[in-house]
N, C-alpha and C positions, 0 to 999 in steps of 0.2 A: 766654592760654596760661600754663601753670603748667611751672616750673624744677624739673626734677629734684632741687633740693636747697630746695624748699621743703618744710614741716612737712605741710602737707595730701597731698600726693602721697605721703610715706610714711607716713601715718594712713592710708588710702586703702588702700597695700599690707598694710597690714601689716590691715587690715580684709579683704579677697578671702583670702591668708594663713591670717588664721582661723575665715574659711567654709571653705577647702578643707580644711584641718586637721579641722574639727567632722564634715565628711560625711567626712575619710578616717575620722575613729574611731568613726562609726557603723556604715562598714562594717566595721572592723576586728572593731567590737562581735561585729556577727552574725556574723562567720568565729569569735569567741572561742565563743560560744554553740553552733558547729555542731563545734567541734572539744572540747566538752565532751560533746555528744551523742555522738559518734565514741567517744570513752574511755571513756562509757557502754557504748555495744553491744560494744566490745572487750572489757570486763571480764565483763560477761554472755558472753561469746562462749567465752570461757575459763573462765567457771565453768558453763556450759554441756556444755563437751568433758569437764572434769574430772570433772563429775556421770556423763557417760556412760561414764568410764575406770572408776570407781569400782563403778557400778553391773554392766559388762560382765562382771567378776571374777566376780560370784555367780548372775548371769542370762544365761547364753552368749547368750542370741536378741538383748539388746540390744547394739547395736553397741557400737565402743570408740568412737566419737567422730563429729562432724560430718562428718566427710571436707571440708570446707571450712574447717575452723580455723584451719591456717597463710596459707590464702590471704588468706581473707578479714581476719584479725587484723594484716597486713602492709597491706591494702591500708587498714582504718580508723586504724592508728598513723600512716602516710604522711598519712593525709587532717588525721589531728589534729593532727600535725607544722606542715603549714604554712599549715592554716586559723587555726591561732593564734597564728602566726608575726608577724602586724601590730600587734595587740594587744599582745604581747611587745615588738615594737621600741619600741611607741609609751611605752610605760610605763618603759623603761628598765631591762627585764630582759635584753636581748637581750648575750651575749658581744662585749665588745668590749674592747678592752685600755686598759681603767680606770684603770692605774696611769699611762698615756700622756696619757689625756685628760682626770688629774684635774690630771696636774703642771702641764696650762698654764694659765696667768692668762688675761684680758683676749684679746687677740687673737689668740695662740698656739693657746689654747682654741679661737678661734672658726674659724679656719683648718683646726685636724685636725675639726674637728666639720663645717666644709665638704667636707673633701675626703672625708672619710667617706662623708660624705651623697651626692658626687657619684659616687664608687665605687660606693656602693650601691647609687644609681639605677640606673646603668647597666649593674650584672649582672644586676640584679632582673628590669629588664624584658628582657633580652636574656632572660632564662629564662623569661619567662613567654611572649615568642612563641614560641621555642625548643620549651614545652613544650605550646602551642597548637596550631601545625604538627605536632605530632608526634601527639598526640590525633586532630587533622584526619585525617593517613595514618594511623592505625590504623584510624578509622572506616572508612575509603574503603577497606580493602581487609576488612573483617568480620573482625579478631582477635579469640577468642578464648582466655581461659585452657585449660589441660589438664586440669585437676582438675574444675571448676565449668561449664566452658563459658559463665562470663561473659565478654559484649563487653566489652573489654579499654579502649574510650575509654571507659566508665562512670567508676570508678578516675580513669584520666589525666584526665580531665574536672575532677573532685573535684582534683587534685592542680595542676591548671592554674588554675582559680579559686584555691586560695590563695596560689599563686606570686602569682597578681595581685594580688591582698589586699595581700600584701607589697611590692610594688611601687607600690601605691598609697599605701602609707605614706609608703617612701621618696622619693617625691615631693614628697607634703606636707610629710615633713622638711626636703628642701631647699628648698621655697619660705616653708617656715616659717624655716629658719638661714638665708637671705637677705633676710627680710623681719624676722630680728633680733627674731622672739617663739621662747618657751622651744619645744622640740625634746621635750622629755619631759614625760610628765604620768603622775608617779609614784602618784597617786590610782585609777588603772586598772588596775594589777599587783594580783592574787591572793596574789601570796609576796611575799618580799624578795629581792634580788639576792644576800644569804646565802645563803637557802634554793637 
């Protein structure tokens, strides 16, 4: 039987740690990747509507615009909001109060960087059933929009997976700052925390 405070037991942890970390930021990966697709079809969506604002001016028959452009451009920004919301934490771009968690050293650090962590956990996933349940009744009672007559859990759907996303990270965070391996992996951010 092995003591809690032998070496292999937390080689061990800190090994499960950074398996669960690897699969959080694979899926982190694909929500970064589908929230890149999203900003695509949003910016098409809009150069889209503008072609047709343009175009309506000097040819009355063509419309001024999708008639779905606000809906649908709200519903792809929400989606790429927080499909790459994990990605974002994990990297270390995510808003947090830097000048709090640069001032601590040694344990100080690692204390706001727990309780961060434990915060986060537990709004993350409290939002993500929150926003599960709530997709679930929408389905169950056939919501749709006004404009489009899209089913309305399609959207919530999309926006409930990247809650999770996010809350899979936060996880891994915290069993990563408890199992005392690095929390960020600045190698996977796109910009800088300037930008």
């Amino acid at each position: 039987m092995t003591s809690p405070n032998d070496p292999a037991t937390w080689s061990g942890a800190r090994g499960y740690a950074a398996a669960l970390q690897r699969v959080a930021d694979t899926v982190s990966l694909a929500g970064a990747w589908l929230a890149g697709a999203c900003i695509a079809g949003l910016t098409l969506l809009v150069l889209l509507d503008t072609l047709l604002a343009s175009a309506s001016r000097y040819l009355p028959a063509i419309p001024s615009g999708t008639g779905v452009g606000w809906e649908y451009g709200a519903y792809l920004m929400g989606a790429a909001f927080l499909l790459g919301a994990g990605l974002t934490l994990r990297s270390g771009l995510q808003l947090r109060v830097e000048l709090l968690m640069n001032a601590g050293q040694g344990r100080l650090a690692y204390t706001l960087e727990l309780a961060s962590s434990v915060l986060g956990t537990a709004v993350t996933v409290s939002l993500t059933i929150w926003l599960t349940k709530f997709t679930l009744r929408t389905y169950g009672y056939g919501e749709v929009s006004q404009d489009s007559f899209t089913p309305l859990w399609i959207p919530q759907m999309v926006l409930s997976i990247g809650m999770g996303i996010l809350a899979f990270q936060m996880i891994a965070r915290l069993v990563s700052c408890l199992a005392g391996i690095p929390v960020n992996k600045p190698e996977l951010g796109v910009a800088t925390a300037i930008e």
